[in-house]
PyMOL commands that place a pseudoatom at each C-alpha (Angstrom):
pseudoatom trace, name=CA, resn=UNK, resi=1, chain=A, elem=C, hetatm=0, pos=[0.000, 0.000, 0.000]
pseudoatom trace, name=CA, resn=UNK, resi=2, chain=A, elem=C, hetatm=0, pos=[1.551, 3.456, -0.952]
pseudoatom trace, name=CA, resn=UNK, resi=3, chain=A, elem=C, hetatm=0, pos=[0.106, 5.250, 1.506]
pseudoatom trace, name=CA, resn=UNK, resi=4, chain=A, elem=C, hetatm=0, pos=[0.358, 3.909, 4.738]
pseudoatom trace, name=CA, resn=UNK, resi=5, chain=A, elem=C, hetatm=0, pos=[-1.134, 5.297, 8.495]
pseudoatom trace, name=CA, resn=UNK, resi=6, chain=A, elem=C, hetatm=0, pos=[1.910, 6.593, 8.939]
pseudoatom trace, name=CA, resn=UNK, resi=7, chain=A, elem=C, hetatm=0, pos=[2.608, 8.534, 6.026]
pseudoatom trace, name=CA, resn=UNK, resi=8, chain=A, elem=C, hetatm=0, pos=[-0.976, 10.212, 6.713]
pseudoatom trace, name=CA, resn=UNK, resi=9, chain=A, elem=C, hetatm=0, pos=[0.140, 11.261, 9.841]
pseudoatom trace, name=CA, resn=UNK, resi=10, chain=A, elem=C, hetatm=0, pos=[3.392, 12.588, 8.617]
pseudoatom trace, name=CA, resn=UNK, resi=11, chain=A, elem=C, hetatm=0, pos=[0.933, 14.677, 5.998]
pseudoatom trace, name=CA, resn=UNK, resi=12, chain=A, elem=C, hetatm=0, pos=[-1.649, 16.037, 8.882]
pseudoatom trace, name=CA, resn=UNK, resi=13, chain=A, elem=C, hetatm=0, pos=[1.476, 16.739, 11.279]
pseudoatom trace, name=CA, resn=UNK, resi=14, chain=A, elem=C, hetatm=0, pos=[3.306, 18.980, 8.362]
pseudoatom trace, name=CA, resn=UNK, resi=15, chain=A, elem=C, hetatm=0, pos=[0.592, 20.942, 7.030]
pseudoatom trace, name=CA, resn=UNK, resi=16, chain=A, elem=C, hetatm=0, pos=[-2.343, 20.633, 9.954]
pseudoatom trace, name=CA, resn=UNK, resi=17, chain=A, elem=C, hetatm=0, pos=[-1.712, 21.795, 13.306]
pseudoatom trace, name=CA, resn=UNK, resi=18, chain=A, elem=C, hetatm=0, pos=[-1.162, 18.645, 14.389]
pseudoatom trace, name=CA, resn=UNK, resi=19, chain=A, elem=C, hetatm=0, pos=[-1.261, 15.110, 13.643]
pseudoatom trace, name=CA, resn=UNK, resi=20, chain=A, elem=C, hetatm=0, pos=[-4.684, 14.626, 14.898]
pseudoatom trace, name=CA, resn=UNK, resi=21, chain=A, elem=C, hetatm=0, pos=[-6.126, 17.584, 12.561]
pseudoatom trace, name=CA, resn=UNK, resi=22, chain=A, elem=C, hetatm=0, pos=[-6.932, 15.608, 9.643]
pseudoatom trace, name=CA, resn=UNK, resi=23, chain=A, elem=C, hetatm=0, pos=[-10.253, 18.317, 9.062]
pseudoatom trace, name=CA, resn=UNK, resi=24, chain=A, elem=C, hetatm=0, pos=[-7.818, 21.305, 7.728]
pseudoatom trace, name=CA, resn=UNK, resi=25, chain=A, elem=C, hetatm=0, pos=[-8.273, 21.917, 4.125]
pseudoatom trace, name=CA, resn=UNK, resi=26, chain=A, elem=C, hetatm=0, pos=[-4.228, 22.475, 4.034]
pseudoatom trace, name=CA, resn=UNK, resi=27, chain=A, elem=C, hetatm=0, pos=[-3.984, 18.608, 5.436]
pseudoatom trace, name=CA, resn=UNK, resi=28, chain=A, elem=C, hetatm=0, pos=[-6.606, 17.231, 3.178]
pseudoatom trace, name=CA, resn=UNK, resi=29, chain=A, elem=C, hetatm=0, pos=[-5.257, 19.308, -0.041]
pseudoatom trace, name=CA, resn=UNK, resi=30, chain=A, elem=C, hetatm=0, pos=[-1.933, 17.998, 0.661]
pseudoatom trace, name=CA, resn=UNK, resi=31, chain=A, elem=C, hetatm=0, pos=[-2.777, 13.997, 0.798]
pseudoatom trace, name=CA, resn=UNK, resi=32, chain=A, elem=C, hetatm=0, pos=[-4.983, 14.784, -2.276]
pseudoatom trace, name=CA, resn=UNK, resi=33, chain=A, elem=C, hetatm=0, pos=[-2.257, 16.355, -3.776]
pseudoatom trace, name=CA, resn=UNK, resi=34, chain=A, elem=C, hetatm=0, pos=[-0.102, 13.044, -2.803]
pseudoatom trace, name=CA, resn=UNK, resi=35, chain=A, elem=C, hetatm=0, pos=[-2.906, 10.515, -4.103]
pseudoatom trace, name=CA, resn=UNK, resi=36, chain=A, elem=C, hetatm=0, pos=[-3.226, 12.306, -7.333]
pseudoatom trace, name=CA, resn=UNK, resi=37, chain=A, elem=C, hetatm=0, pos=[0.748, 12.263, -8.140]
pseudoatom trace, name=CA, resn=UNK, resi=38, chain=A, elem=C, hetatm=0, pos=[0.729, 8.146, -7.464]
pseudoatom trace, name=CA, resn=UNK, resi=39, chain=A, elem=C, hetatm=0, pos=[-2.033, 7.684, -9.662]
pseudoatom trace, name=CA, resn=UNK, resi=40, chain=A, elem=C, hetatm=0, pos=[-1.028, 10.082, -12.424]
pseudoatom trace, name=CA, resn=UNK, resi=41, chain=A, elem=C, hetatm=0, pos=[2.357, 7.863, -12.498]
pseudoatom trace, name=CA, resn=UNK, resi=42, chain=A, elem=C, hetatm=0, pos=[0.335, 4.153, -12.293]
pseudoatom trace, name=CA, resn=UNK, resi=43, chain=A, elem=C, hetatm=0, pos=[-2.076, 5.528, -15.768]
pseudoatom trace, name=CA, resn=UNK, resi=44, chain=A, elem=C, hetatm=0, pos=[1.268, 6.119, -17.395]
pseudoatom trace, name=CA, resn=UNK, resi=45, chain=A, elem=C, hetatm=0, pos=[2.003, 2.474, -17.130]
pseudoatom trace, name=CA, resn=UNK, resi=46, chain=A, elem=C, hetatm=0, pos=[-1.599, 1.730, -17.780]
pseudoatom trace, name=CA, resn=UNK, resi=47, chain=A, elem=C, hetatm=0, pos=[-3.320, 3.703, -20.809]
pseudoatom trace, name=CA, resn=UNK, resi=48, chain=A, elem=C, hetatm=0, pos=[-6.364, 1.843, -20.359]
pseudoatom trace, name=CA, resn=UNK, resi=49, chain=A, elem=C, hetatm=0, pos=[-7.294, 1.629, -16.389]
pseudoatom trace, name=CA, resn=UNK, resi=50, chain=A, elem=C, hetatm=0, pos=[-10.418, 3.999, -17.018]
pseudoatom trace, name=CA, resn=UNK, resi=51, chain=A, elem=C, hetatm=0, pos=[-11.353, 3.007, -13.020]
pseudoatom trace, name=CA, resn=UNK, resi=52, chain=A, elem=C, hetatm=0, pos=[-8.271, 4.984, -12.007]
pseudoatom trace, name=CA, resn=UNK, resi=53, chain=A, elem=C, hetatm=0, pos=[-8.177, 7.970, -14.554]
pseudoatom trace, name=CA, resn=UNK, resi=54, chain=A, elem=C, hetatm=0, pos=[-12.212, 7.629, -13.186]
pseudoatom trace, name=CA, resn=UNK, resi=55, chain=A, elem=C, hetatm=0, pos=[-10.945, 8.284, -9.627]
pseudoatom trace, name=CA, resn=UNK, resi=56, chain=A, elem=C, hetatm=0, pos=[-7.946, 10.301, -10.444]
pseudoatom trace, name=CA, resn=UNK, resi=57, chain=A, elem=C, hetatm=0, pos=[-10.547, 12.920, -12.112]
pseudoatom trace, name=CA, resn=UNK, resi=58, chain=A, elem=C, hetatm=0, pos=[-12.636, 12.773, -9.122]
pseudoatom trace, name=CA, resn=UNK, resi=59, chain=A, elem=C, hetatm=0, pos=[-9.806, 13.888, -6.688]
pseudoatom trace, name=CA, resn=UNK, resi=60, chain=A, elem=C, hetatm=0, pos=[-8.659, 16.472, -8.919]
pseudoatom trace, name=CA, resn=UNK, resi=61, chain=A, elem=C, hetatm=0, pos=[-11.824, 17.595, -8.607]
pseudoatom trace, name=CA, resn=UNK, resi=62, chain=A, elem=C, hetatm=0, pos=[-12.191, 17.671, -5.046]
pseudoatom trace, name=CA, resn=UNK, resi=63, chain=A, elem=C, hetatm=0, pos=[-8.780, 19.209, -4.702]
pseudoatom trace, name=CA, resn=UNK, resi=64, chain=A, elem=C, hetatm=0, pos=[-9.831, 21.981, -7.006]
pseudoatom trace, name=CA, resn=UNK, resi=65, chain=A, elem=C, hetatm=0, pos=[-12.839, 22.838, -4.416]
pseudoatom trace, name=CA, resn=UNK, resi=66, chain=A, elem=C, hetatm=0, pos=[-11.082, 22.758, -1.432]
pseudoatom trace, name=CA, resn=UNK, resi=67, chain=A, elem=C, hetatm=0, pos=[-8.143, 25.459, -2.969]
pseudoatom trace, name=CA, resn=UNK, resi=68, chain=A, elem=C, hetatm=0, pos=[-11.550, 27.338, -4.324]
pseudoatom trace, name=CA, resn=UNK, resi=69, chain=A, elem=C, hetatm=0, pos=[-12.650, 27.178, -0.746]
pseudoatom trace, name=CA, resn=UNK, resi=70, chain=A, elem=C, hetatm=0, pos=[-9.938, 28.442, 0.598]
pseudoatom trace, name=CA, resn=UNK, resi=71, chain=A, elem=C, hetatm=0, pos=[-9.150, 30.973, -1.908]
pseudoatom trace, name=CA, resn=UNK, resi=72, chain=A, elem=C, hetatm=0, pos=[-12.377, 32.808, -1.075]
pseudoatom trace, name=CA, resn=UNK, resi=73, chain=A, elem=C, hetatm=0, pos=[-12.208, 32.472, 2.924]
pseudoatom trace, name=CA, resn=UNK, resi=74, chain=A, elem=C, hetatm=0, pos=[-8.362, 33.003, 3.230]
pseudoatom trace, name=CA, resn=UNK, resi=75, chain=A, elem=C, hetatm=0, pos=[-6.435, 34.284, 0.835]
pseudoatom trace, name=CA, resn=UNK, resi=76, chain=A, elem=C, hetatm=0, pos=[-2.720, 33.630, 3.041]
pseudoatom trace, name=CA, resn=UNK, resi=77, chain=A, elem=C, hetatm=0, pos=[-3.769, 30.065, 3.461]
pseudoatom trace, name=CA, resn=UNK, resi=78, chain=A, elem=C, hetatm=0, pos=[-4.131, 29.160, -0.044]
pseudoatom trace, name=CA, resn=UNK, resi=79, chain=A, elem=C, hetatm=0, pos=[-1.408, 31.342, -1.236]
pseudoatom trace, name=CA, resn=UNK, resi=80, chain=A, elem=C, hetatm=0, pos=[1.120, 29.252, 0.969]
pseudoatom trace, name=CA, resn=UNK, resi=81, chain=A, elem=C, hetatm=0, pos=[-0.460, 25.895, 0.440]
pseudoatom trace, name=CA, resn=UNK, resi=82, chain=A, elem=C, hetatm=0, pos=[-0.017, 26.635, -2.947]
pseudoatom trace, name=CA, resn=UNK, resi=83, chain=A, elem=C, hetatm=0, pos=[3.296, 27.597, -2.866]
pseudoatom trace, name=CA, resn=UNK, resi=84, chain=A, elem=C, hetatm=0, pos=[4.612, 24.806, -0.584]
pseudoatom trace, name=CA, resn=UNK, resi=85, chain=A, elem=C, hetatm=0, pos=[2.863, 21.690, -3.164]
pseudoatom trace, name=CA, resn=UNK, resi=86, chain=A, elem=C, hetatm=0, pos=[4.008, 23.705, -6.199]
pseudoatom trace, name=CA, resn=UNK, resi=87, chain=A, elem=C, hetatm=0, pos=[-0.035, 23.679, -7.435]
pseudoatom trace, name=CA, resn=UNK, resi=88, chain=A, elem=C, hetatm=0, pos=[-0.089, 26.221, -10.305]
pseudoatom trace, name=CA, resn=UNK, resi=89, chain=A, elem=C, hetatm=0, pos=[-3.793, 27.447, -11.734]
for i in range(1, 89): cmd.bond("trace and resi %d" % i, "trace and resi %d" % (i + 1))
show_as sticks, trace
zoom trace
C-alpha cells in the first residue's frame, strides 16, 4: 500500500496543526495532492485503467474545491499551500 497510516500522519502533522487535525483543508489538499501524483504515475504504465483515470478525475476535482474554498475564505492560506505543493492554476 503506498500510503500507509503513517505517512498520513506525517501529511496532517506537516501541514495541519497537528497530527490529529486531519479536518484542515491544508492537510486534506496535501494527501490529495499526494494521491493524485501516485495515480497520475500508475495511468502512465496503464493507458487503459479507465477506473483509475475515473478516480484520479474525481480527486482532482475535489482538490480543485477545497483550494476554491480556501481561496475565497483566506487568501494567506491558499497562497502558501499553494506555494509549498508547487499547485499552479
Amino acid at each position: 500500500m503506498y500510503l500507509t497510516s503513517e505517512k498520513k500522519k506525517e501529511f496532517f502533522a506537516k501541514h495541519g496543526k497537528n497530527e490529529q487535525d486531519t479536518g484542515s483543508p491544508e492537510a486534506q489538499i496535501a494527501m490529495f495532492s499526494f494521491r493524485i501524483a501516485h495515480l497520475t504515475e500508475h495511468l502512465k504504465k496503464n493507458r487503459k485503467d479507465y477506473h483509475t483515470q475515473r478516480s484520479l478525475i474525481k480527486l482532482v476535482g475535489k482538490r480543485r474545491k477545497l483550494l476554491d474554498y480556501l481561496k475565497a475564505t483566506e487568501i494567506n492560506r491558499y497562497r502558501s499551500i499553494v506555494a509549498e505543493l508547487g499547485l499552479r492554476r
